[in-house]
N, C-alpha and C positions, 0 to 999 in steps of 0.2 A: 174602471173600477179602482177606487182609491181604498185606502186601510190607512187609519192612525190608530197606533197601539199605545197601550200604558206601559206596558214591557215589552224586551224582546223577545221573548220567550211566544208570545204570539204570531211571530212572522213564519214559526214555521207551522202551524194549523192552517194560518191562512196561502201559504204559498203551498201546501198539498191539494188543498183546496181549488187553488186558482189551476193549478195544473192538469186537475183531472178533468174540471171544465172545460180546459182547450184543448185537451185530448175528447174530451166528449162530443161537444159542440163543434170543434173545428176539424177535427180528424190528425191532428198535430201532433205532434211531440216535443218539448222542450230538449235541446242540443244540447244549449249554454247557455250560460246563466254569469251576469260579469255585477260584480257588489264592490263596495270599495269596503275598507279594515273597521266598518264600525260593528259589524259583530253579530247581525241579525243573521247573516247568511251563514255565521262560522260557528256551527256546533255538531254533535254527533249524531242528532237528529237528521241534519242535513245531509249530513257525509254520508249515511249508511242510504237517505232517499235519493241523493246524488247517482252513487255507486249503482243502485238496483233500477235503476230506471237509465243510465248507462248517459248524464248529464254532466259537461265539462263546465267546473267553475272557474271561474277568470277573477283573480283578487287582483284590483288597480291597486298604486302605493297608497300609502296612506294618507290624508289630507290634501291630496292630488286631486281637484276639482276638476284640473284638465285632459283628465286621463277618461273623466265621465262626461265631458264636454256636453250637451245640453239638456242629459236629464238634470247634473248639477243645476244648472241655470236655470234651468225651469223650478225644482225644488228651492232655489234662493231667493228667484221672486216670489212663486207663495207665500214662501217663509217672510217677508219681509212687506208681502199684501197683509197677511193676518197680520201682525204684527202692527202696522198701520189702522187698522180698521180698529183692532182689540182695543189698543188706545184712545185711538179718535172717539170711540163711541163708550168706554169707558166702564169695558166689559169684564168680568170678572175670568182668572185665569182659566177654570174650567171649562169653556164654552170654546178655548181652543180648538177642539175639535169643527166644533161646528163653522166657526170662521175660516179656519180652511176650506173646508167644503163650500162654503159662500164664493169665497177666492176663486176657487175651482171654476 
C-alpha cells in the first residue's frame, strides 16, 4: 500500500487508517514506529495517537539516510525511476503521482 500526499498534513489520516486495518485484518498492533526529521510523523495529532494506543516513536537524525538504511534506498531509486521516466517521456509535473506508482 503506497500513499503520495500533497501535504503533510495527510500522513496522519492516512496512517490511522493503515493502523486500524492491521490491527483489523492482522490481529496486530503497531509497537514502533521509526521516521527520520521530515515532519510527517512530528505533530500533535501523532503524539496524542502515539500516546493512546501505547506506540514508541524512534526519530533517526536528520538527513541520515543510513540510519534508515533500505527503506531510504528503495525511496531513492523510485525517486530517481520517476524521475527518469517523467522526463524520458515528457510528462507533465502532475502526473508524478502516477509515475511512481508505475515505478512501483
Amino acid at each position: 500500500m503506497g500513499f503520495i500526499f500533497e501535504n503533510q498534513n495527510e500522513a496522519f489520516d492516512a496512517f490511522r487508517k493503515l493502523a486500524k486495518m492491521i490491527q483489523n485484518e492482522k490481529g496486530l498492533n503497531i509497537v514502533s514506529l521509526r521516521s527520520d526529521h521530515r515532519g510527517e510523523f512530528q505533530n500533535e495529532f501523532f503524539e496524542i495517537f502515539f500516546e493512546e494506543n501505547v506506540i514508541h516513536h524512534n526519530i533517526s537524525a536528520p538527513r541520515t539516510p543510513q540510519q534508515n538504511g533500505v527503506l531510504e534506498r528503495k525511496n531513492r531509486s523510485l525517486e530517481e525511476g520517476a524521475k527518469t521516466l517523467q522526463n524520458e517521456i515528457r510528462l507533465p509535473k502532475y502526473f508524478w503521482a502516477d509515475v511512481v506508482h508505475t515505478i512501483c
